[in-house]
MARMARVO-599078 format. One record per residue (C-alpha): residue number from 0; residue in one letter; chain; z negated, x negated, y negated. Coordinates in steps of 0.1 Angstrom, whole numbers, plus 2048, in hexadecimal, padded with zeros to 3 digits. Example, Ala and Ser with C-alpha at 12.3 -4.5 7.8 and 13.67 -1.06 7.14 Angstrom:
BEGIN
REC seq type mol   z   x   y
REC   0    A   A 7B2 785 82D
REC   1    S   A 7B9 777 80B
END
This chain:
BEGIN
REC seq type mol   z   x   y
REC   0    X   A 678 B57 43B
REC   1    X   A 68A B79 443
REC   2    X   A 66C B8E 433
REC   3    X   A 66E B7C 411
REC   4    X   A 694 B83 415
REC   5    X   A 68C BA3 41A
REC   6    X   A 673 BA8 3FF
REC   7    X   A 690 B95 3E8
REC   8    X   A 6AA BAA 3F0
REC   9    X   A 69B BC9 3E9
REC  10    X   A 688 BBA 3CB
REC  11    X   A 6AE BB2 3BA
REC  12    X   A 6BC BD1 3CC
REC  13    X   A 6A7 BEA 3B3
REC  14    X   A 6B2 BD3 394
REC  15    X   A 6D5 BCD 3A0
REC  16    X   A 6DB BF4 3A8
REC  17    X   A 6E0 BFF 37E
REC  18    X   A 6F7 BE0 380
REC  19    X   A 712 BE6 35F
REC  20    X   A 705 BFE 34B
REC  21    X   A 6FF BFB 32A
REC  22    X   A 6E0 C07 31F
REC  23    X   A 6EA C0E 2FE
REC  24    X   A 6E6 C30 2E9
REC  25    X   A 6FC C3B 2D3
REC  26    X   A 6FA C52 2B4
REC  27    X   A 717 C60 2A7
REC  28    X   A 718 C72 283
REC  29    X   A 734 C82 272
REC  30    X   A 733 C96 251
REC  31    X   A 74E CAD 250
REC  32    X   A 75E CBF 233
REC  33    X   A 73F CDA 22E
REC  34    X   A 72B CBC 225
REC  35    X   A 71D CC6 24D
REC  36    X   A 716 CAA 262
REC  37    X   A 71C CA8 288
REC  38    X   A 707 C9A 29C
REC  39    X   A 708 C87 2C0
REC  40    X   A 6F2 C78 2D1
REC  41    X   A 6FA C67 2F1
REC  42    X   A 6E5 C56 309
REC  43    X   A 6F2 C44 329
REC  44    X   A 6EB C58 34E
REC  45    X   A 6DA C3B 35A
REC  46    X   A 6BB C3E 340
REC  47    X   A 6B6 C61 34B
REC  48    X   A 693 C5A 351
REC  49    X   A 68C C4B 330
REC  50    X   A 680 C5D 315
REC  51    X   A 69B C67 2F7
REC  52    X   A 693 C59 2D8
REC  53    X   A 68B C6D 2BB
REC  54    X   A 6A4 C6B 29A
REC  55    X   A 692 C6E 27A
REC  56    X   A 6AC C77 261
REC  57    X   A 6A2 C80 238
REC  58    X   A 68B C9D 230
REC  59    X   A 6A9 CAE 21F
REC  60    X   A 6BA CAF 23F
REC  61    X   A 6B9 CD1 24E
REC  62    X   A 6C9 CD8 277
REC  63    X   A 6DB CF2 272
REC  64    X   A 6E2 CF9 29B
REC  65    X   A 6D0 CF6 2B8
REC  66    X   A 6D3 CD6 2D1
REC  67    X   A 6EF CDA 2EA
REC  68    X   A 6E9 CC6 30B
REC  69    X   A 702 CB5 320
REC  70    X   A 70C C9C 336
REC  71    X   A 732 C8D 32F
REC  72    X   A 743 C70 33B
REC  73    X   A 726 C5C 342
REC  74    X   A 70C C6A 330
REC  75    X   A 6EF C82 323
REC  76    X   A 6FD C94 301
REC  77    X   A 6ED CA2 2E6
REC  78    X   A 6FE CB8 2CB
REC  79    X   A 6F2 CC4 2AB
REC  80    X   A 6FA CCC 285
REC  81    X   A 6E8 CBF 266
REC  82    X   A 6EC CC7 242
REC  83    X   A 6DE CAF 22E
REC  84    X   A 6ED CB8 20B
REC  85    X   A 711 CB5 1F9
REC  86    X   A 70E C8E 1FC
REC  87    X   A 700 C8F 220
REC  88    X   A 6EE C6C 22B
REC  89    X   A 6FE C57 210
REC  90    X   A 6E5 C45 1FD
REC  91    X   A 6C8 C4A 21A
REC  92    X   A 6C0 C3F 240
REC  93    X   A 6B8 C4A 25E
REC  94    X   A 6A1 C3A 273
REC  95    X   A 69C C3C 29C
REC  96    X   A 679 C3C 2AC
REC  97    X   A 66D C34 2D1
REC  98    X   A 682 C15 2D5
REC  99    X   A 673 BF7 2E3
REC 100    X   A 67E BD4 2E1
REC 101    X   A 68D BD7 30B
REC 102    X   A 6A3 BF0 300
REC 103    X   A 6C6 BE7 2F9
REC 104    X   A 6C4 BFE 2D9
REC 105    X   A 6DC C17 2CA
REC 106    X   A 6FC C17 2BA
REC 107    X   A 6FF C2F 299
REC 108    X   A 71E C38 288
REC 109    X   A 722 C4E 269
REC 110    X   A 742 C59 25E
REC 111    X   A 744 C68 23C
REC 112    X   A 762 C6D 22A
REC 113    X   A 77B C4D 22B
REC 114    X   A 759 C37 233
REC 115    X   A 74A C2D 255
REC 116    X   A 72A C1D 258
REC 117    X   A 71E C0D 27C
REC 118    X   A 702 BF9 289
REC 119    X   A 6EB BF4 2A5
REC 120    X   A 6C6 BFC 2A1
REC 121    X   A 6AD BE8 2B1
REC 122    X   A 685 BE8 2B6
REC 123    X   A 684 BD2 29E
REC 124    X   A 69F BE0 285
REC 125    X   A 69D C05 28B
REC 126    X   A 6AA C12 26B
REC 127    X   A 6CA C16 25C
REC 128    X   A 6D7 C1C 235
REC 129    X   A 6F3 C28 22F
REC 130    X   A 6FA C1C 20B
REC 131    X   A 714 BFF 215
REC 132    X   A 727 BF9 232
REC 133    X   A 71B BDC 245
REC 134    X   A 72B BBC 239
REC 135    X   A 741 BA3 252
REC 136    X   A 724 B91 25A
REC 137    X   A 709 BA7 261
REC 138    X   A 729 BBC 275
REC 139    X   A 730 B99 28B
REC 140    X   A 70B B91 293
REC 141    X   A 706 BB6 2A0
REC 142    X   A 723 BB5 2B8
REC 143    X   A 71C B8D 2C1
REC 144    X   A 6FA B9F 2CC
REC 145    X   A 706 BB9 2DE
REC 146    X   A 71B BA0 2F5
REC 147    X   A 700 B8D 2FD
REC 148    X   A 6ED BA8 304
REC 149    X   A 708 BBE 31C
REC 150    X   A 70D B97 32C
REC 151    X   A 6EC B92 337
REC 152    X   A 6E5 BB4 343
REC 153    X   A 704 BBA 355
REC 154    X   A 6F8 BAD 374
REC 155    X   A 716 BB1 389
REC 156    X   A 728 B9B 370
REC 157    X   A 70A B7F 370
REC 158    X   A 709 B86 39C
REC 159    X   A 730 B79 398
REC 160    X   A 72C B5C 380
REC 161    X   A 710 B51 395
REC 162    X   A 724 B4F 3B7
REC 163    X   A 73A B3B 39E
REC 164    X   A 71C B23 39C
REC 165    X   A 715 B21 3BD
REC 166    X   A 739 B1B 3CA
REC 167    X   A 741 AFD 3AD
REC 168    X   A 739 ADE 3C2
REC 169    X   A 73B ACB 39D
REC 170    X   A 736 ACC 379
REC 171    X   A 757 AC9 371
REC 172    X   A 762 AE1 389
REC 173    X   A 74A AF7 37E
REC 174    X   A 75B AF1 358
REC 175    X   A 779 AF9 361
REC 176    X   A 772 B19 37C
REC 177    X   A 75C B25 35E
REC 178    X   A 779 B23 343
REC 179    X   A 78E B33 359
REC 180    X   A 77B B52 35D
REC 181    X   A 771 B50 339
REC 182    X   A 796 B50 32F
REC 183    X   A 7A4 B69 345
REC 184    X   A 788 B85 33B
REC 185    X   A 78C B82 31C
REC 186    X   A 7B1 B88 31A
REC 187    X   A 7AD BA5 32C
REC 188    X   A 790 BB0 318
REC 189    X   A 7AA BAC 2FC
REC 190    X   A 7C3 BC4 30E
REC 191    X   A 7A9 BDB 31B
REC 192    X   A 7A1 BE3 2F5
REC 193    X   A 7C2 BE4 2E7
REC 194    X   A 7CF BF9 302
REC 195    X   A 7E7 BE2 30B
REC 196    X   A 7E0 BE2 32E
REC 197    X   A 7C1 BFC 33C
REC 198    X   A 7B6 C02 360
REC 199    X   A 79E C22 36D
REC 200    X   A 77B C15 364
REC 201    X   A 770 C20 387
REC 202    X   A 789 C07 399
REC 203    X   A 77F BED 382
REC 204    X   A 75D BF1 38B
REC 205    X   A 762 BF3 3AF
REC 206    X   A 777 BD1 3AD
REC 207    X   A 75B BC2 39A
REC 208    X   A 746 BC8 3B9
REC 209    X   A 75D BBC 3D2
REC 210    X   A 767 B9D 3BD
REC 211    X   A 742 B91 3C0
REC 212    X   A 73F B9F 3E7
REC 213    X   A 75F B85 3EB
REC 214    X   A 74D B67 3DC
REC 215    X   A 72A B6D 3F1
REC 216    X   A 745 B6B 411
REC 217    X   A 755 B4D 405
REC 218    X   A 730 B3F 400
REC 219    X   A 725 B43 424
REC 220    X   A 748 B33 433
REC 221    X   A 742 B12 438
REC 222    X   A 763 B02 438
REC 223    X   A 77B AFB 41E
REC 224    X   A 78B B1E 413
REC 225    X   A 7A7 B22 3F5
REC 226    X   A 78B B31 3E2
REC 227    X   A 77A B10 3E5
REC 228    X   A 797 AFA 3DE
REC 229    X   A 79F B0F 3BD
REC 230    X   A 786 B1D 3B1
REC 231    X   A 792 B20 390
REC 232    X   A 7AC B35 39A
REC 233    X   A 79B B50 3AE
REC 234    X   A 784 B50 38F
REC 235    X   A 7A1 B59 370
REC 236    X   A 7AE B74 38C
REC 237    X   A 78E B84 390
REC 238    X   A 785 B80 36D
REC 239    X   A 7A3 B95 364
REC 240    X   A 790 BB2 373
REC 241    X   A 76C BAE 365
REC 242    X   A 77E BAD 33D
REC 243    X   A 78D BD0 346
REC 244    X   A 767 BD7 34C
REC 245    X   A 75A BC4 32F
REC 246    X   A 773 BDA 31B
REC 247    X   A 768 BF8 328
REC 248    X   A 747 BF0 31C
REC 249    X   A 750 BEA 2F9
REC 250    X   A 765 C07 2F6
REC 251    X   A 748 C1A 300
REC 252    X   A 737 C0A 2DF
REC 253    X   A 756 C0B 2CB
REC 254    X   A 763 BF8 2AE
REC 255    X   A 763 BFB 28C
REC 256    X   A 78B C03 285
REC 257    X   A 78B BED 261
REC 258    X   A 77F BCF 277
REC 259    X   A 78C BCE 29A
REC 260    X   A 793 BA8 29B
REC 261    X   A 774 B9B 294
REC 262    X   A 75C BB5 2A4
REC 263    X   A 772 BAB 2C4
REC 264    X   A 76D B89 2C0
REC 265    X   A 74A B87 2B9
REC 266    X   A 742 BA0 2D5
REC 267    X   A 756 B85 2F1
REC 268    X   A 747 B67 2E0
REC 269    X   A 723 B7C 2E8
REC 270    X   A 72D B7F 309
REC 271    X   A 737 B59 30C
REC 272    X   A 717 B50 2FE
REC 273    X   A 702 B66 314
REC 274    X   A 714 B58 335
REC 275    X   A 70F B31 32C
REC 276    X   A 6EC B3B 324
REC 277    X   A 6E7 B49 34A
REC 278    X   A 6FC B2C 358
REC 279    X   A 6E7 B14 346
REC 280    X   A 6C3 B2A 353
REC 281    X   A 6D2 B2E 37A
REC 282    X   A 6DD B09 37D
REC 283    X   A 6BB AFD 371
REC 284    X   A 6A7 B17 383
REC 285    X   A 6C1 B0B 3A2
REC 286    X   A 6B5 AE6 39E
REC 287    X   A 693 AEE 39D
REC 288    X   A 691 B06 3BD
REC 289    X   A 6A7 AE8 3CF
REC 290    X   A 68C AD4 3CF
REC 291    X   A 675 AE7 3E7
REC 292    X   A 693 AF8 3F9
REC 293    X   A 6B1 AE9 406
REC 294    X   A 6D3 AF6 3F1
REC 295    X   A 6E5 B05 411
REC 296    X   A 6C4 B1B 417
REC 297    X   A 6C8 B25 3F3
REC 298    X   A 6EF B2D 3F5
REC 299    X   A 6EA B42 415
REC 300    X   A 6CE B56 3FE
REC 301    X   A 6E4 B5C 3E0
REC 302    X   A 704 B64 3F9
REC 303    X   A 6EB B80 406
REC 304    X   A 6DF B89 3E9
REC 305    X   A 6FE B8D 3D3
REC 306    X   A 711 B9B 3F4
REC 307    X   A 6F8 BB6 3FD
REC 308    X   A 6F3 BC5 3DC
REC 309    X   A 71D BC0 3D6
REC 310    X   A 71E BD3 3F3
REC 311    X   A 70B BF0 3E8
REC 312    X   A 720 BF0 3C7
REC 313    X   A 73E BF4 3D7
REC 314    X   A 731 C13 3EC
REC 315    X   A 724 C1D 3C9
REC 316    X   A 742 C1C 3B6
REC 317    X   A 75D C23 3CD
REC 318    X   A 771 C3D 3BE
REC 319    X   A 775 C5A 3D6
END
């Protein structure tokens, strides 16, 4: 028993240790006055050992400067100039190669004159025209997907939810510690955006880690704790924190400025979607595993699990 602990640990440990970042590329054109268009590509610090993708742009497009390299805020930069004619990439489309379908994908934005075109590229979709501007639709499915996507691969916010799991003694409890956290993040996910109310991203991160290195103690106590009691409670406080992190993210990705409301909402009802599709996946996987081992030897491994790597994150991210 204490070498597969081991072995797990250190298995979840090397996934767990990227925890919150979001994967995503971004490629941000702007045409300025001289019909020139500025380009930046970003690509996040943690992907450092990944390959860049290569940007395939029309044959009339010319660089004009060489590639400046970077490293801002985050991540790898690269700046350069095109000229692609008077009426720059109107009317044509740029497509991305070297995705593949584990990436998270890249973000592109064009500005030209008064009109901004955005969308995420894909392995599957890794093109982009830039003859319309992508309609409401098309706009609400791209940012549904990128919350279910940042949901599911934010593993500190899955290690917390799951703690959640493993400390609701009911369904209904569950329901309701659930909705809690649900409601409270995504007010402040709300705020966070709006600027209504900001905190540094580093403390928020470092919270993040200690909320879920809280909830692995409160695992391993065995009497009756005011966590335990109300649950729901402890959850809508620490869910305050993870929207300021959830906000962070999306400002990252930015939001189209003509449609704000719904880009918002689509990108929290991803994330909603995304956690009741690991709820549903943990508490089945949980009933299976409780049939060969008994559910306190399984809520001492997650409690270890969750609270080691926690711990680490909150070494990691303490801002010093």
């Amino acid at each position: 028993m204490p070498l597969f602990r081991i072995v797990f640990l250190l298995t979840l440990f090397s996934v767990f240790s990227q925890a919150h970042q979001t994967g995503l590329s971004f490629i941000d054109l702007k045409k300025n006055s001289d019909a020139t268009i500025d380009v930046v590509y970003k690509k996040p610090l943690s992907d450092t050992r990944d390959e860049d993708i290569t940007i395939n742009y029309p044959s009339r497009c010319i660089q004009d400067t060489p590639t400046l390299k970077k490293i801002e805020n985050g991540f790898i930069l690269r700046k350069y100039q095109l000229n692609c004619g008077e009426n720059g990439l109107k009317q044509s489309r740029i497509w991305v190669e070297g995705l593949v379908s584990s990436d998270r994908g890249v973000v592109v934005r064009y500005e030209s004159d008064d009109t901004i075109y955005k969308s995420l590229l894909r392995a599957t979709t890794p093109f982009m025209e830039f003859n319309k501007q992508s309609s409401k639709l098309k706009l609400f499915m791209e940012y549904l997907q990128l919350g279910i996507l940042h949901i599911l691969t934010g593993f500190d916010h899955l290690s917390f939810v799951m703690g959640l799991l493993i400390l609701s003694v009911s369904l209904r409890k569950l329901l309701y510690t659930i909705s809690a956290f649900t409601l409270s993040h995504s007010i402040t996910l709300v705020f966070g955006i709006l600027g209504t109310a900001t905190i540094n991203i580093a403390y928020v991160e470092a919270m993040i880690a200690l909320s879920i290195l809280f909830l692995a103690k409160e695992i391993m106590l065995k009497r009756q704790t005011f966590t335990k009691r109300h649950l729901g409670i402890v959850a809508f406080l620490f869910g305050l924190i993870h929207g300021f992190g959830f906000s962070s993210n999306l400002s990252q990705i930015g939001l189209p400025h003509n449609e704000i409301p719904l880009s918002l909402f689509s990108f929290n009802l991803g994330i909603e979607l995304g956690q009741i599709i690991f709820i549903l996946l943990a508490a089945l996987l949980l009933k299976i595993v409780h049939k060969f081992i008994s559910e306190k030897r399984i809520d001492i491994a997650v409690a270890y699990t969750i609270g080691s790597v926690s711990s680490f994150w909150l070494l990691e991210r303490i801002p010093f």
